[in-house]
C-alpha positions as CSV (number, residue, x, y, z in Angstrom):
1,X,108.8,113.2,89.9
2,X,110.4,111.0,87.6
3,X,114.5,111.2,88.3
4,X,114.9,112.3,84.4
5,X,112.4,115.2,85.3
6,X,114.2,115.9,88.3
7,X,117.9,116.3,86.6
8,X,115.4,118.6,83.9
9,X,114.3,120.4,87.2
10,X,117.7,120.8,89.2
11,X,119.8,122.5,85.6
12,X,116.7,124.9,85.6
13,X,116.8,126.1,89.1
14,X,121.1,126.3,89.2
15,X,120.7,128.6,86.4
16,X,118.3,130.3,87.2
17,X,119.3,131.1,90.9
18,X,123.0,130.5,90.4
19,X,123.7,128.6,93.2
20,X,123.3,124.8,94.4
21,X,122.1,125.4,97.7
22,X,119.2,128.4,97.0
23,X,118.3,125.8,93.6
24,X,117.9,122.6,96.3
25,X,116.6,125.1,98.8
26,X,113.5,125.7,95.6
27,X,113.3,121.8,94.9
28,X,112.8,120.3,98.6
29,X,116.1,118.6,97.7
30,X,119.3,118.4,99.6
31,X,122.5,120.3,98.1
32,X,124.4,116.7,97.2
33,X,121.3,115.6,95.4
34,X,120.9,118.8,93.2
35,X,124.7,118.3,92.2
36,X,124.4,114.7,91.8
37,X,121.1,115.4,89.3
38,X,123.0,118.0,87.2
39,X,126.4,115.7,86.7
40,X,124.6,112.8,85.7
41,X,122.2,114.9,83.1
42,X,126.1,116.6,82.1
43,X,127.3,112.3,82.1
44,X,124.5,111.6,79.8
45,X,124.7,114.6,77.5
46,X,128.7,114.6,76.8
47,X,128.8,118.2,77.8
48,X,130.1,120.2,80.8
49,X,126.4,122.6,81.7
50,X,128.0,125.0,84.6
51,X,131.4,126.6,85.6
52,X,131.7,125.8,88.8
53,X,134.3,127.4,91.3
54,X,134.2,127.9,94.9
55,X,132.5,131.2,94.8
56,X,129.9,131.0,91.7
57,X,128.0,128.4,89.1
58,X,127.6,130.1,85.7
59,X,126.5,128.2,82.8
60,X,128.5,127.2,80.0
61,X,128.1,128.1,76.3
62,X,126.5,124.9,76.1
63,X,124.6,125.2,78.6
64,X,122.8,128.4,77.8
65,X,122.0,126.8,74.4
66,X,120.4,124.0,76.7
67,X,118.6,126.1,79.2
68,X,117.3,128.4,76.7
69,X,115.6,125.4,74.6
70,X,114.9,123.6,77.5
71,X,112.7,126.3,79.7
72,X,109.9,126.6,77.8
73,X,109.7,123.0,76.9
74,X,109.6,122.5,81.1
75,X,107.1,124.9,81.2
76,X,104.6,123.5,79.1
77,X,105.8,119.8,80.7
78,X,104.7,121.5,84.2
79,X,101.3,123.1,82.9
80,X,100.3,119.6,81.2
81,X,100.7,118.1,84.9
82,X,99.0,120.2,86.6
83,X,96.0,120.7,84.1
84,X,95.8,116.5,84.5
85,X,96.2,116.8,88.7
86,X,93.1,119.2,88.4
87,X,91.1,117.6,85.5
88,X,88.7,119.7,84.4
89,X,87.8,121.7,87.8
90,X,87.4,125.4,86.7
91,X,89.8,127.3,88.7
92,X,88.9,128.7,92.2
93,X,90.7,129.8,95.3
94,X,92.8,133.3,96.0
95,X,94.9,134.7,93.7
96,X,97.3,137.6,95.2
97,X,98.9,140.1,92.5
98,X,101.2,142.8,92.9
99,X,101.9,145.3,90.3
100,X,102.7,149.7,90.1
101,X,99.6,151.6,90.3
102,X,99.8,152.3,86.6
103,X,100.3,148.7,85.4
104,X,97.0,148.3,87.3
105,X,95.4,150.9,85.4
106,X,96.5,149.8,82.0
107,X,95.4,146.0,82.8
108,X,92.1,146.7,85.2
109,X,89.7,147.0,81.9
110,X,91.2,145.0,79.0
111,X,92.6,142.0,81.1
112,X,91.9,141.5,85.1
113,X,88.3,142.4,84.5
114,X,87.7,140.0,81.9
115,X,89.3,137.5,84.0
116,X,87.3,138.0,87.2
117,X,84.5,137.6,84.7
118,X,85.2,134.3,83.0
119,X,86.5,132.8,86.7
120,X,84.4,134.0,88.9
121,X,85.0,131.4,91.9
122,X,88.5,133.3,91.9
123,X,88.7,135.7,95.1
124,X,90.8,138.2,93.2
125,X,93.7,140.6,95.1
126,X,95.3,143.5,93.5
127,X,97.8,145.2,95.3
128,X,99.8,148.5,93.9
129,X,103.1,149.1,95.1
130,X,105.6,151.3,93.7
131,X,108.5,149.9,95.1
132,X,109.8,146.2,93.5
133,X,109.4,144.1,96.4
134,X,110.0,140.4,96.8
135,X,106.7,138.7,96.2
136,X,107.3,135.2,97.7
137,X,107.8,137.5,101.3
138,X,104.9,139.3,100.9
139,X,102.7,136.8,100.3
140,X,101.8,137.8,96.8
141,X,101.2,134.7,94.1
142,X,102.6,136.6,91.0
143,X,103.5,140.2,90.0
144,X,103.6,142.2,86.6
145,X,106.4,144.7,85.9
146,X,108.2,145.8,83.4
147,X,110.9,142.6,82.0
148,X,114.1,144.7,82.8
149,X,113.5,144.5,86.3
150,X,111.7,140.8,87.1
151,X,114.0,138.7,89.3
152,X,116.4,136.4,87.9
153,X,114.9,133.5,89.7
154,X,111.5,134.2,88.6
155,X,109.6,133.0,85.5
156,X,108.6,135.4,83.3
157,X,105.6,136.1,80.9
158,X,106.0,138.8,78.8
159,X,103.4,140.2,76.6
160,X,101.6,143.2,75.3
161,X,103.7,145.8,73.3
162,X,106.7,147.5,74.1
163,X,106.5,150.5,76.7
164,X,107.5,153.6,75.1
165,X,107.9,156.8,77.5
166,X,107.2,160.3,76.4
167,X,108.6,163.6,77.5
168,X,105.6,166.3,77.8
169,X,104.8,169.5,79.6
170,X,102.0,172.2,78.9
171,X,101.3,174.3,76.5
172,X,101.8,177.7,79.0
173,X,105.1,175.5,80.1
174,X,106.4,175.7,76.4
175,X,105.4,179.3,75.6
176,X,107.2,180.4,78.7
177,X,110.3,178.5,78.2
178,X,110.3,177.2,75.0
179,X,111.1,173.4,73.7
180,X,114.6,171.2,74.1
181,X,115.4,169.6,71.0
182,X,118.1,167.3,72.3
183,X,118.4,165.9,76.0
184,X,121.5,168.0,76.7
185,X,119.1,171.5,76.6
186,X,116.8,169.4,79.7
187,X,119.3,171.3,81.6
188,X,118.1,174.6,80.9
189,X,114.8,173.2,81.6
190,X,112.7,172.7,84.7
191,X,111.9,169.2,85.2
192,X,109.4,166.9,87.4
193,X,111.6,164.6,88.9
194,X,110.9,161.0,90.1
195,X,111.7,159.2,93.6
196,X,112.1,155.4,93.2
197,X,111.1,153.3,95.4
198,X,115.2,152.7,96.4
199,X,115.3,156.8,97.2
200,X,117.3,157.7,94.3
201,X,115.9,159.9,91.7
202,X,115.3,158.6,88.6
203,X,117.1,159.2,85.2
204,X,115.9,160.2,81.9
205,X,116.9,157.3,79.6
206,X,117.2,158.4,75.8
207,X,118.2,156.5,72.5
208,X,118.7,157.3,68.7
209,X,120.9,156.1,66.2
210,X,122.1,153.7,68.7
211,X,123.2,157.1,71.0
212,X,122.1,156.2,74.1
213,X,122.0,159.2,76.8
214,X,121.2,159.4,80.3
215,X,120.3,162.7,81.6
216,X,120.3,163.8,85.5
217,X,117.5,166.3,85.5
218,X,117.2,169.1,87.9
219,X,114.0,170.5,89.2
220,X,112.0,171.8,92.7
221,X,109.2,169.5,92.0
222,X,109.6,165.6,93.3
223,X,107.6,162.9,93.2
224,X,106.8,159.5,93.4
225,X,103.3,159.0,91.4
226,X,102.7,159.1,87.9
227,X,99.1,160.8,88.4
228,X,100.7,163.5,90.7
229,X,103.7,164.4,87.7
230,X,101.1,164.4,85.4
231,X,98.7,166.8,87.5
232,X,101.8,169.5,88.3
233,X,103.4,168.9,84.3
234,X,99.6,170.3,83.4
235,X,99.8,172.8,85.9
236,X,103.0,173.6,84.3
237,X,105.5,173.1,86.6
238,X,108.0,171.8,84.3
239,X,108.2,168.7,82.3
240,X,108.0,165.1,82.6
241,X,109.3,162.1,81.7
242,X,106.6,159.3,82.1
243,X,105.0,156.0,79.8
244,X,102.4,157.2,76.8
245,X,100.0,155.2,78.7
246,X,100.0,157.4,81.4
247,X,100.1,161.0,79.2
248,X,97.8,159.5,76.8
249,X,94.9,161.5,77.9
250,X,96.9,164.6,77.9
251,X,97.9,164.6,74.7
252,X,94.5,163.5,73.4
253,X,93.2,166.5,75.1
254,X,95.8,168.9,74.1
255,X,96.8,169.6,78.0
256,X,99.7,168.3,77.0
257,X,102.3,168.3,74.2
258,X,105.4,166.2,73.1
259,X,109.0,166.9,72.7
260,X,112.1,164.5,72.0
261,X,109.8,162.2,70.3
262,X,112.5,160.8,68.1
263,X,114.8,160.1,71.1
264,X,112.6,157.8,73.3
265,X,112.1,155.1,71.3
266,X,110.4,151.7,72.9
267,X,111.7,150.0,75.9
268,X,110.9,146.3,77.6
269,X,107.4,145.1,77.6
270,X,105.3,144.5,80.4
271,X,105.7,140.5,81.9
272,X,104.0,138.4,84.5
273,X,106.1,137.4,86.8
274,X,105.9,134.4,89.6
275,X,108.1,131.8,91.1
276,X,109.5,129.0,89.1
277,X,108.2,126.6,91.7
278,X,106.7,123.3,90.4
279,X,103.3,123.5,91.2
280,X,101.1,126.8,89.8
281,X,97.5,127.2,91.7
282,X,95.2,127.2,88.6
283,X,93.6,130.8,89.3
284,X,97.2,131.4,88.6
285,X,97.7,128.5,85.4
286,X,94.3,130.1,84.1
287,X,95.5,133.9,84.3
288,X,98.9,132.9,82.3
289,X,96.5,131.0,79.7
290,X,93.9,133.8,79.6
291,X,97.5,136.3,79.0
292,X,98.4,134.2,76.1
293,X,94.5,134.1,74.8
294,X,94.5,137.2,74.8
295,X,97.5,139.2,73.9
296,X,97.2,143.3,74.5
C-alpha cells in the first residue's frame, strides 16, 4: 500500500482502537512505524490529530473532524480495491455471521434469504448467540447487533429503522392487576425479567420529554429468550419489556396488549458489524452492498 494510504490507514486504526501498539498489531506494522505514519500525516496537515500521554491516545478536536470525514471516504477507497483485486468473479467461499436469535428472525426472510439467493456459491453460516462475544475469537466473519453495543474497533453498518421496545402483558394479566401509567407503578407490578448474557438482569430503559428513567423490575419469572417472555407474558405471568418485532404477533392477535407506549420511544438501529481490517472476503463486500441495495 501506497505510504499516503498507509498514514490514511495508521490515523484510522489509533482511533479507532486507541492505542499504537493494538492499531500496528491490526496493520502488520511495527509500533515505531504506526507513530512515524501518523506524525508525518500530522507534519503535512499543520495539525496535532491525538493527545498522546503515557497512559492513553485520544484524538484531538481536529482530529475527530478528520477521522469522521475521512472513514467513510477509506471505506469506499478499500471496497474499490478490492472489487478491482476480484474483477468481476461473483462472490463465493464461507461466510460466518453471528447475531441474537431475534435479529435472525427479523433478517432470515427479507435479507439473508435473498442473499443466499442471488449468491448462491456462498456457503452461508448463521450462528445465534445471546451473549456479545468477540467475533474475530470465534471465528465469525461479521456480526449484526444493535449500534450501542458494536465494538469500538469494529466497523459498523447501520441500517433498517430504529428499534423501538414495547412493554405488554395479557389481557387476563391486566384485568387482574390492572395497567401502570408511568414506570414508577412497574413496582407494584409483576414483571418478566431478563438475564443478559453478562448475568445481570436487565433494566427497563424509558424516555419522554427528554425524562429518561431506568426502572429495576422485580418479578419470580427469569429469563433469557425473547420467545420464552413472550410465551409466559401470554400465559400471564406478568409483563414484559421486549422489541415490537418480537410482540408483533401478539398484539396483532390481541394475545397481547400495550402500556407506556408514550414512554419507549425508538432506540439505536440494527448494524452490521466486522473488523476494520483491509481486506473484506467478497461474500462479505457483497452482503454490505446487498445491505445498502436494499435498505429494511
Amino acid at each position: 500500500m501506497r505510504s499516503g494510504l498507509t498514514e490514511l490507514e495508521a490515523v484510522l486504526a489509533v482511533a479507532r482502537l486507541g492505542s499504537f501498539r493494538a492499531a500496528a498489531g491490526e496493520l502488520d506494522l511495527s509500533t515505531s512505524a504506526v507513530s512515524q505514519a501518523v506524525a508525518t500525516l500530522e507534519a503535512r496537515l499543520g495539525a496535532r490529530l491525538f493527545h498522546r500521554t503515557t497512559r492513553s491516545v485520544r484524538l484531538t478536536e481536529a482530529g475527530e473532524r478528520f477521522v469522521t470525514e475521512l472513514a467513510p471516504a477509506m471505506q469506499g477507497i478499500r471496497v474499490a480495491m478490492d472489487r478491482a483485486r476480484d474483477g468481476d468473479e461473483a462472490p463465493a467461499g464461507s461466510l460466518r455471521l453471528n447475531m441474537a436469535a431475534g435479529a435472525a428472525h427479523r433478517l432470515m426472510q427479507p435479507l439473508l434469504i435473498p442473499y443466499m439467493q442471488r449468491y448462491p456459491a456462498v456457503h452461508v453460516e448463521v450462528v445465534t448467540d445471546g451473549r456479545l462475544i468477540d467475533i474475530v475469537r470465534e471465528g465469525f466473519d461479521a456480526g449484526f447487533r444493535t449500534q450501542d453495543v458494536v465494538p469500538g474497533d469494529m466497523i459498523a453498518v447501520p441500517f433498517g429503522s430504529p428499534i423501538r421496545f414495547a412493554v405488554v402483558g395479557s389481557p387476563a394479566y391486566f384485568a387482574r392487576h390492572g395497567r401502570p401509567h408511568t414506570p414508577d407503578e412497574l413496582a407494584r407490578h409483576r414483571c418478566i425479567r431478563a438475564r443478559m448474557s453478562s448475568g445481570h438482569i436487565y433494566q427497563w430503559e424509558f424516555e419522554r420529554h427528554g425524562e429518561t428513567v431506568t426502572v429495576p423490575v422485580d418479578g419470580s419469572v427469569t429469563l433469557n429468550e425473547p420467545k420464552l417472555m413472550v410465551s409466559a407474558a401470554k400465559a400471564g405471568l406478568g409483563l414484559v419489556y421486549l422489541s415490537e418485532y418480537d410482540v408483533e404477533e401478539g398484539l396483532g392477535d390481541g394475545s397481547l396488549e400495550r402500556v407506556l407506549d408514550d414512554w419507549t420511544p425508538p432506540f439505536d438501529r440494527l448494524c452490521l458489524y466486522y473488523p476494520g481490517r483491509r481486506h473484506v472476503p467478497s461474500p462479505l463486500r457483497a452482503l454490505i452492498d446487498f445491505i445498502r441495495e436494499h435498505p429494511l
